[in-house]
Structure formats: structure tokens, C-alpha cells
N, C-alpha and C positions, 0 to 999 in steps of 0.2 A: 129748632127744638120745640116740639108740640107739649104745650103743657097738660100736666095730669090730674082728673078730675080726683078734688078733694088734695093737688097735691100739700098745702099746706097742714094737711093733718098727717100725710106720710110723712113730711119733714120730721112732727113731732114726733111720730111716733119709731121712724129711724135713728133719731139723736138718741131717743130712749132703747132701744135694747144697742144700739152702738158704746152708747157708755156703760151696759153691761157688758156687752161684749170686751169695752176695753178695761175693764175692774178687773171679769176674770182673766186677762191676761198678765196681770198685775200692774195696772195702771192706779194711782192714788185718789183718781177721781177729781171729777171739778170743783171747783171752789164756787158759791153762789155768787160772788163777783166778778169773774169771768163773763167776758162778753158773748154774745150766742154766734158769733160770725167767727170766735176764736174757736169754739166749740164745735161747728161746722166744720171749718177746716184741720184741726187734728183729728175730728172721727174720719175725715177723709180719707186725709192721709195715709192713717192707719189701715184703714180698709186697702187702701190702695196694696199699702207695701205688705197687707198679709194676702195680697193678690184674690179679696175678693170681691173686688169691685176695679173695672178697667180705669187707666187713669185719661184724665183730660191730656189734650192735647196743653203744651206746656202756655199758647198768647191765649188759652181759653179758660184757665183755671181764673176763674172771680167766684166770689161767694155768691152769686147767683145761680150758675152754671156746676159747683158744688153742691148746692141745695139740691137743683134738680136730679143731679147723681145719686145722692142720696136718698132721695125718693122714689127713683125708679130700682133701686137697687130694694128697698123693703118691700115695694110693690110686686118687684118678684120671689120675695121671699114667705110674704102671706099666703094663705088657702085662698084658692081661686073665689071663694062663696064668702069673703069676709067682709065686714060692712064697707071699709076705706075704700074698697075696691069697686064699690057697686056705684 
């Protein structure tokens, strides 16, 4: 797993439209005391099961290997020309 440059700002910036994402599906929204690896893993999931993002294989899922999913998965979702990506 080759890491991505700047991916810890794709992480932020995937958890963030991931939780809009999951609002407008009518999801309640997090609580600020929720942990950020619980956080991680429900926007995962969710993406997963509305199939759009592939899922880990089932001995690879750790919130490491989540993060990174989720950063490649915003990365491909930004304009080719947008800062996180340069």
C-alpha cells in the first residue's frame, strides 16, 4: 500500500463531505465525543454498502487500511488541478 502524498489532509477532507454525504442520507450526525477511528469506520462502511467505494478484503479491514481507503477514494473524487492533490 503506497502512501499518498498529503494523505492526511485527504483523510480530513474525505471524513468531511463523507459526513455530508452521510446527513443527506439521513444519518443524525456525529456527536463531538465520538472517537475519530469510530468515525472512520462508519463513513466506511457506509460508503462501502452504498457501493461506492470497494470494500477491504475482510483479515485487512483496521483503521489504518480504512483511512487509506478513504483517501484514495476523495482523491479520486477531487479536480485533477486541486491543491491536496499536487
Amino acid at each position: 500500500m503506497a502512501k499518498l502524498k498529503n494523505e492526511p489532509l485527504l483523510l480530513k477532507k474525505a471524513v468531511e463531505v463523507a459526513e455530508n454525504y452521510a446527513k443527506n442520507r439521513g444519518y443524525s450526525g456525529f456527536s463531538s465525543t465520538d472517537a475519530a477511528k469510530d468515525k472512520v469506520e462508519c463513513l466506511y462502511r457506509l460508503l462501502v454498502h452504498d457501493r461506492l467505494i470497494q470494500p477491504l478484503a475482510i483479515d485487512q479491514e483496521n483503521g489504518v487500511n480504512m483511512k487509506h481507503k478513504l483517501a484514495l477514494w476523495i482523491a479520486r473524487q477531487l479536480p485533477k488541478d486541486h491543491p491536496l492533490l499536487k
